[in-house]
LOKOL-128544 format. One line per field, with one value per residue (C-alpha): residue in one letter; residue number from 1; y, z negated, x. Coordinates in steps of 0.001 Angstrom, whole numbers, plus 524288, in hexadecimal, padded with zeros to 5 digits. Each point is the difference from the previous one (the first is absolute). Example, Ala and Ser with C-alpha at 12.3 -4.5 7.8 and 13.67 -1.06 7.14 Angstrom:
r: [A;S]
k: [1;2]
y: [7EE6C;80D70]
z: [7E188;80294]
x: [8300C;8055A]
//
This chain:
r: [X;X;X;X;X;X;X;X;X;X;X;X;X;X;X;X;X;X;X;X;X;X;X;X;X;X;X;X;X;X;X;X;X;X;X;X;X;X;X;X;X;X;X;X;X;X;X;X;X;X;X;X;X;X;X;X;X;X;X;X;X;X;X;X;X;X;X;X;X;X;X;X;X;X;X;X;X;X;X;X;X;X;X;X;X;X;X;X;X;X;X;X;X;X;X;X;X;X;X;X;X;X;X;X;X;X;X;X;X;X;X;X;X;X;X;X;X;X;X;X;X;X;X;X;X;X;X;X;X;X;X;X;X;X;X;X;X;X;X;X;X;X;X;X;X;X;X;X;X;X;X;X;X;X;X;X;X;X;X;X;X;X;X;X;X;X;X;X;X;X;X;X;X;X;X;X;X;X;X;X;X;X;X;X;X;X;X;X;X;X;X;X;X;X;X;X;X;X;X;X;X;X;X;X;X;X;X;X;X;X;X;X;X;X;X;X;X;X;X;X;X;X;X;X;X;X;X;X;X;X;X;X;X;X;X;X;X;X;X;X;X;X;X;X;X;X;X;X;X;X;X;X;X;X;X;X;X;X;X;X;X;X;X;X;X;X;X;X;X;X;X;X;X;X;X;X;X;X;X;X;X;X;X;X;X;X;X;X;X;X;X;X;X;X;X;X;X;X;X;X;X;X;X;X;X;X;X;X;X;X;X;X;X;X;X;X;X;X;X;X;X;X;X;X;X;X;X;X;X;X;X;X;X;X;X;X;X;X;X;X;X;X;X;X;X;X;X;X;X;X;X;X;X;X;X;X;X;X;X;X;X;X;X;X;X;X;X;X;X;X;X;X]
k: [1;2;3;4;5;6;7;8;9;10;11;12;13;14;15;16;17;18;19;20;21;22;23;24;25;26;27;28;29;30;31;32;33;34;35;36;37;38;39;40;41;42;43;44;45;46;47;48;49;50;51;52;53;54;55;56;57;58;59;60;61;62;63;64;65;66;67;68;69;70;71;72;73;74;75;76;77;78;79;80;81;82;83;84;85;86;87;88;89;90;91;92;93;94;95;96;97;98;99;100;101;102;103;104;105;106;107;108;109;110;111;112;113;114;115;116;117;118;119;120;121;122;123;124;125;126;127;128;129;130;131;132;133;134;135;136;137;138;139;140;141;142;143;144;145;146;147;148;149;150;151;152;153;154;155;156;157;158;159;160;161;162;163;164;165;166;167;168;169;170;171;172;173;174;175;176;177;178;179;180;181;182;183;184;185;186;187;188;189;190;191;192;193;194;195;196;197;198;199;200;201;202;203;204;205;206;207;208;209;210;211;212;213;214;215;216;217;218;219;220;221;222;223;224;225;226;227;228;229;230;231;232;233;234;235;236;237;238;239;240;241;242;243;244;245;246;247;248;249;250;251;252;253;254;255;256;257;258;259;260;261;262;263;264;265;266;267;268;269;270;271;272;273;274;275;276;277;278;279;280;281;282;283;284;285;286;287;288;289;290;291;292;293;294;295;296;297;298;299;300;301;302;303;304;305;306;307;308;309;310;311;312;313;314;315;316;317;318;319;320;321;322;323;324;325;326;327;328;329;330;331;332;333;334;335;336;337;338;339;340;341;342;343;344;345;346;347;348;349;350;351;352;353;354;355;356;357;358;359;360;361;362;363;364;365;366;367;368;369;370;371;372]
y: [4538E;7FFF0;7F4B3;7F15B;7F99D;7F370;7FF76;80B98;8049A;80E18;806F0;80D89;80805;806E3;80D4B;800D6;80BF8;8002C;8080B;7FBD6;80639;80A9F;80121;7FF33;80B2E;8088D;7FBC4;8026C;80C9D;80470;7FA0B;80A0B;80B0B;7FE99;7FD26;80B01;80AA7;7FA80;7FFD5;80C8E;8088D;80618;801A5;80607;808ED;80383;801AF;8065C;801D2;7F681;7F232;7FA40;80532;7F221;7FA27;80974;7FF21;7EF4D;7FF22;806D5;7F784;7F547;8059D;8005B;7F189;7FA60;80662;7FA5F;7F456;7FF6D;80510;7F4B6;7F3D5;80224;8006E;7F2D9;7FDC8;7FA81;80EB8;80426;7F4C0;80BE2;80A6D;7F87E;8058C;80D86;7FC9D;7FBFA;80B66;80934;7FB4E;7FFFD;80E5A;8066D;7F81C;807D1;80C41;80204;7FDCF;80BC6;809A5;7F765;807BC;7FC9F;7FC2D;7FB25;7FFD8;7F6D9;8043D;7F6D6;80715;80AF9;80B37;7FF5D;80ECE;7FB5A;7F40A;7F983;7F1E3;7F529;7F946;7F42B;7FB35;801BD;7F713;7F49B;7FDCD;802FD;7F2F4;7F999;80178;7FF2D;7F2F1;7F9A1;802B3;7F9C6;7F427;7FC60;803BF;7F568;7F5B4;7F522;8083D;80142;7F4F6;80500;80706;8085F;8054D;802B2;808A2;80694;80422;8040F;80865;8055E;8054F;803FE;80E83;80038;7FB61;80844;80D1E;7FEF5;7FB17;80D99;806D8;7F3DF;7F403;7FAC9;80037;7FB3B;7F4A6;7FDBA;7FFE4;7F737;7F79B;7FF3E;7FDC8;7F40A;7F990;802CF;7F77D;7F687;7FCF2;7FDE8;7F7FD;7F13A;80050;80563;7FC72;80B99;808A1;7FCAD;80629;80D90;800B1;7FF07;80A67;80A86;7FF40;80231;80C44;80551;7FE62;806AD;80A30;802D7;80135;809C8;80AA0;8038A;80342;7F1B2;7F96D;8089F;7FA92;7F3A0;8044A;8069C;7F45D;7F7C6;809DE;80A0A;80692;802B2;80933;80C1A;7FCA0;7F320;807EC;7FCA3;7F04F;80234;807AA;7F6B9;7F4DC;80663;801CB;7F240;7FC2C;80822;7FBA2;7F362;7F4AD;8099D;80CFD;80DBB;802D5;805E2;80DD9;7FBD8;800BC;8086B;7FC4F;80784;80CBE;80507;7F435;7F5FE;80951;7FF1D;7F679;800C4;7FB94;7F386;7FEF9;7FFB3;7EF37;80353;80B93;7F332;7F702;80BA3;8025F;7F325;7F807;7F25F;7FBE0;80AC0;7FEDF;7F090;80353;809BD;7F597;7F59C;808FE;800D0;7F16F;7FEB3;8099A;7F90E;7EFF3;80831;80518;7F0CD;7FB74;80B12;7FBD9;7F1BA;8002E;80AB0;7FD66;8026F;800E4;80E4B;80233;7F65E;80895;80C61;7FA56;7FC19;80BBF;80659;7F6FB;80026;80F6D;7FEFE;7F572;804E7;80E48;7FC04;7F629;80B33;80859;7F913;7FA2A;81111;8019E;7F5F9;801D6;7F396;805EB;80E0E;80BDD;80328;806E3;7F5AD;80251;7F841;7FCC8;80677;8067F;80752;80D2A;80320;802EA;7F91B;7F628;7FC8D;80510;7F4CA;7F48D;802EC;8007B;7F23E;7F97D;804EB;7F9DF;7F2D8;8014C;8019B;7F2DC;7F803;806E7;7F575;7F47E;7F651;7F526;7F6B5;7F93E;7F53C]
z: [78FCB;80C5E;7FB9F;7FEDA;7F481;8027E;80D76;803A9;80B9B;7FF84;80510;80638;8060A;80C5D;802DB;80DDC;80893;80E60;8056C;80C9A;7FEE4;7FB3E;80B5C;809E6;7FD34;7FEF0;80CD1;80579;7F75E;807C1;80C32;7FF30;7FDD1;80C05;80750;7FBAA;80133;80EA0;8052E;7F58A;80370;80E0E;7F843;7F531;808A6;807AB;7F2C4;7F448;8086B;7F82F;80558;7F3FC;7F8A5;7FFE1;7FC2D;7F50F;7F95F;802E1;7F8F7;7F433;7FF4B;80172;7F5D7;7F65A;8033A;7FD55;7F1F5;7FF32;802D3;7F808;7F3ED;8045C;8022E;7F170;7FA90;7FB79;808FA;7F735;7FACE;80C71;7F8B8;7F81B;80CAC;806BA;7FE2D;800BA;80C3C;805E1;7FAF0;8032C;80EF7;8020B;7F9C8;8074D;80D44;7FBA8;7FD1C;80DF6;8058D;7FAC3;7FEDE;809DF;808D9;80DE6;80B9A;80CBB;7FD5E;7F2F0;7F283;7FA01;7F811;7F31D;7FDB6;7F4ED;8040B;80145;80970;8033C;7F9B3;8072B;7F6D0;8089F;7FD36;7F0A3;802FC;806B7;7F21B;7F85D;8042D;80033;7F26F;7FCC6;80772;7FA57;7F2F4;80225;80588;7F5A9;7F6A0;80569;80908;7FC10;80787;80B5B;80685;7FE78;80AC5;7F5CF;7FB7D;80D1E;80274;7F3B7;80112;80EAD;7FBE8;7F771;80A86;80B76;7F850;801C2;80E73;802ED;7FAC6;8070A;80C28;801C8;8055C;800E9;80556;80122;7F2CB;7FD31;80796;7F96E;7F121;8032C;80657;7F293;7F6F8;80B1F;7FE66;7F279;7FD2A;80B1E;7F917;7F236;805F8;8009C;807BD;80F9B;8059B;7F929;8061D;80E24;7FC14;7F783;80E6E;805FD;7F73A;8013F;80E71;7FF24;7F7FA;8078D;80E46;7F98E;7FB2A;80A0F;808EF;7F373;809DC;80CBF;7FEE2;7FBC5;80AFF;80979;7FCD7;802AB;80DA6;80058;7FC45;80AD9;80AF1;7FA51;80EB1;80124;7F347;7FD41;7F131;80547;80318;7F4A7;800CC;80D56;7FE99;7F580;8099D;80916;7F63E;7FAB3;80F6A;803B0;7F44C;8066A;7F8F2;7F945;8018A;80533;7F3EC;7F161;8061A;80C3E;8003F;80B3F;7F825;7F3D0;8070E;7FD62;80892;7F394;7F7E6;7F075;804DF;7F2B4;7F857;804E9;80CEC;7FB23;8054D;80DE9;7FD4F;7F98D;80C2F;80AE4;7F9E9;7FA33;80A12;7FC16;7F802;7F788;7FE67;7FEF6;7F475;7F7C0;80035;7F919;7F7B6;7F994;80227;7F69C;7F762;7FF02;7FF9E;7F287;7FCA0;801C6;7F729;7F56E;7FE2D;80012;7F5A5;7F755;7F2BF;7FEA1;80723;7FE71;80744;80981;804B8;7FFF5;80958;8090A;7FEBA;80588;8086F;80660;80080;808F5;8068D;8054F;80311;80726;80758;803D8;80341;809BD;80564;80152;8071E;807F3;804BD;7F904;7F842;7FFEA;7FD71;7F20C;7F545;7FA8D;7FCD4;80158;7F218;7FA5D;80DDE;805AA;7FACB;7F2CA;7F2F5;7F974;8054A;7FDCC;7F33C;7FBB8;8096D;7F70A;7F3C6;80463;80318;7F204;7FA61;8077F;7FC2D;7F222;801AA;8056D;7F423;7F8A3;80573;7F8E1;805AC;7F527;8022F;7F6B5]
x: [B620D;80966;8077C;7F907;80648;803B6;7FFD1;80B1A;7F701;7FDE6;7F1E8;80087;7F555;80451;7F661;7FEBF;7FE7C;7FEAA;809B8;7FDC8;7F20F;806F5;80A61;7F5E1;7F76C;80AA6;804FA;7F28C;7FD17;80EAF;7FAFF;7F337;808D0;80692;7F5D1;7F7E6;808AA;8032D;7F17C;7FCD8;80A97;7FA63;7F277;804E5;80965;7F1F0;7F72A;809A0;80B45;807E9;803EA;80443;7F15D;7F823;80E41;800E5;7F193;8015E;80D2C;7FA5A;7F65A;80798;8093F;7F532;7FAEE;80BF6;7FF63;7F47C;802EE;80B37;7F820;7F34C;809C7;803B1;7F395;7FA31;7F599;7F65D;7FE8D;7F7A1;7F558;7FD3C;7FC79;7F7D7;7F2FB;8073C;80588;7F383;7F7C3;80A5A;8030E;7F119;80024;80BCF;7F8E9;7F2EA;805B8;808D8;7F203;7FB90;80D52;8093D;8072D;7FC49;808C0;7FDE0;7F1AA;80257;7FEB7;80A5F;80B4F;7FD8A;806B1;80794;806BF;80DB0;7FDC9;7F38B;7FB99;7F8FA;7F6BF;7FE7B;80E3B;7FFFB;7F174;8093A;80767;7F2DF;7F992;80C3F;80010;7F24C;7FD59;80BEC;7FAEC;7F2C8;8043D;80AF0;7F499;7F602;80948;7F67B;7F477;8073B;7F88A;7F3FD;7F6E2;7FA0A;80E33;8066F;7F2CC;7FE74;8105C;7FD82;7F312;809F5;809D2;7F66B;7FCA7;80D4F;801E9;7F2F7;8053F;80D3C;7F9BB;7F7DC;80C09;80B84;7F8B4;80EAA;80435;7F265;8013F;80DF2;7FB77;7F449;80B28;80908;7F3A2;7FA1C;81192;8003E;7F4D1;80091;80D31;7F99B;7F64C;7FE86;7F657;7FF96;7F504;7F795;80A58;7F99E;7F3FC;80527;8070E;7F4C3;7F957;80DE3;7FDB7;7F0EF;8009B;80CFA;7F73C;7F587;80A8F;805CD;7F399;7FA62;80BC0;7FF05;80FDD;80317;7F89D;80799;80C9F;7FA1B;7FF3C;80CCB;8055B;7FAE7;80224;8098F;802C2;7F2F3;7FD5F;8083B;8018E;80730;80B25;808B6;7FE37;805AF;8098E;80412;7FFD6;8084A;80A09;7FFBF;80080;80A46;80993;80329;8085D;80A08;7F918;80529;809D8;7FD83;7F9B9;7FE3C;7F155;7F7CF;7F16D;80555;802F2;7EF53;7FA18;7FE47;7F764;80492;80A59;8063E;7F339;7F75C;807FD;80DDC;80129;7FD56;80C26;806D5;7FD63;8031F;80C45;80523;7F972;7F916;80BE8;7FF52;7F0FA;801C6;809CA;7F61A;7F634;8095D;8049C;7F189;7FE8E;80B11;7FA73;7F35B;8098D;805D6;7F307;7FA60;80C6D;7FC4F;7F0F2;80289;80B3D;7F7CA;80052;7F12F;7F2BD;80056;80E35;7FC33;7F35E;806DE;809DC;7F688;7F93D;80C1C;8028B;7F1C9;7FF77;80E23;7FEE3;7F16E;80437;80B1B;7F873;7F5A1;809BB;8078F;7F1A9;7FC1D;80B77;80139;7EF22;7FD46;7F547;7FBBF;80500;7FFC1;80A6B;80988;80C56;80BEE;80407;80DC7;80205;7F4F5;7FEB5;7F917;804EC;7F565;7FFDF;80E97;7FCFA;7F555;8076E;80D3C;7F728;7FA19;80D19;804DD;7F4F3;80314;80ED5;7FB45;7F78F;80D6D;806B2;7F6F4;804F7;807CC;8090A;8045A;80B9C;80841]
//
């Protein structure tokens, strides 16, 4: 079977597996450590009288994501075919239920109890349609370039994007974004894209007008001296203004010391740029850019429909929250909770990012190169 009589050439299937994926999200999972425990270590000293807390409770999660990752990347992806509809139903449920018994912070009902630590629904939501809209589309590729099918899968997802968007508009805004990629991708056609744009934007103005609290932050975000609650964009701009070409030195921030509210959360770039100046920022942003080249690399090698979705699933739901991030911090859009992926604070979402780059390690695992 190896060997071609008569001919003496010999066939071999090389299994890939991208290590340099691999390499870089632990460098950036590192990265986040340090970073966090240098703008989290004044307010943990202030809150639980322990510097090193955030670094603690983020290490364990990242701990446990890289065992889950480990366990995901060996699992043949084509199994998750068989969860989808419990994925969907049970995002949608876990979404439903926080709205209900969530545990509410800063105003926002958004994480559940579970006793030990608390859970945010949301995240576990983010891999949900991931799966669920890359089983869909592999099901029904030849309906892809139909009107009727891109509206009868996007029906599909908005009781999703509607339940999340009660109390995490941002998140919201991010799943709608990974189901719109996933099937612009699968779809020949583009034009009908112009006009389901068209419709997203609709509903979200009408959405967002539905809150008194959402148009306010439009107005913070034009004129963020003028409004008390515009406090925190500037005091993020000062930091990203004051860190210069090469920044103040690892620690070396003034924002972190109580000005940047939650510096270690949503804020944790303008920390980045403060202290490692716009070379250091400059060098985070390639370092996802080259994530998302190996991500590109992944989905276009796949050795199926199926892999190929779930890649650019993945690849949609990082490459948009970074994006948003970076634009929050920076004022280019308006204030709203997105965190910086693999570094900001938050054990689950570290937890469900780790899980989602096992799964795409799993779909590389797939690829063959035959060589004589």
């Amino acid at each position: 079977m190896g060997r071609e009589r008569g001919t003496g050439k010999r066939q071999k299937n090389i299994r890939y597996f991208d290590y340099t994926l691999l390499l870089i999200v632990f460098f950036l999972i590192c990265f986040g450590l340090v970073m966090l425990y240098s703008t989290s270590s004044y307010n943990g000293q202030v809150r639980f009288k322990d510097g090193a807390f955030y670094l603690k409770k983020q290490l364990q999660a990242d701990i446990l994501g890289i065992a889950v990752l480990a366990v995901v990347s060996r699992i043949d992806y084509r199994i998750w075919k068989n969860f989808w509809l419990l994925a969907y139903i049970g995002g949608i449920g876990l979404c439903t239920l926080v709205l209900f018994i969530g545990e509410e912070s800063n105003g926002a009902k958004r994480w559940l109890d579970l006793g030990f630590t608390s859970f945010q629904p949301s995240e576990a939501a983010k891999l949900a349609v991931i799966i669920f809209l890359a089983t869909i589309i592999s099901k029904m590729p030849k309906q892809m370039g139909k009107f009727t099918s891109l509206a009868k899968i996007i029906l599909i997802i908005l009781p999703m994007v509607g339940v999340v968007a009660v109390e995490n508009l941002s998140t919201a805004i991010i799943i709608l974004g990974v189901a719109i990629s996933m099937l612009f991708v699968a779809s020949p056609k583009y034009a009908q894209f112009f006009v389901a744009g068209g419709t997203v934007i609709l509903f979200g103005s009408v959405f967002i007008m539905m809150a008194s609290y959402r148009v306010e932050r439009l107005l913070i975000w034009r004129n963020p001296e003028k409004y008390e609650k515009g406090y925190q964009t500037l005091q993020g701009l000062y930091a990203i203004g004051s860190g210069g070409l090469f920044g103040k030195g690892l620690g070396g921030s003034m924002q972190k010391l109580g000005f940047v509210p939650e510096a270690q959360n949503d804020m944790i770039f303008s920390i980045i740029c403060e202290e490692l100046g716009l070379f250091g920022a400059v060098s985070v942003i390639l370092l996802f850019v080259i994530i998302i080249w190996r991500f590109m690399v992944i989905a276009s090698n796949a050795q199926d429909l199926y892999g190929a979705l779930l890649v650019t699933g993945v690849l949609a739901h990082i490459s948009i929250q970074v994006i948003l991030n970076i634009a929050v911090v920076t004022n280019t859009i308006p204030n709203t909770g997105i965190s910086l992926p693999f570094i900001s604070y938050g054990g689950t979402s570290v937890l469900f990012l780790l899980a989602e780059i096992g799964l795409v390690l799993s779909v590389s695992r797939g690829i063959r190169f035959g060589q004589e």
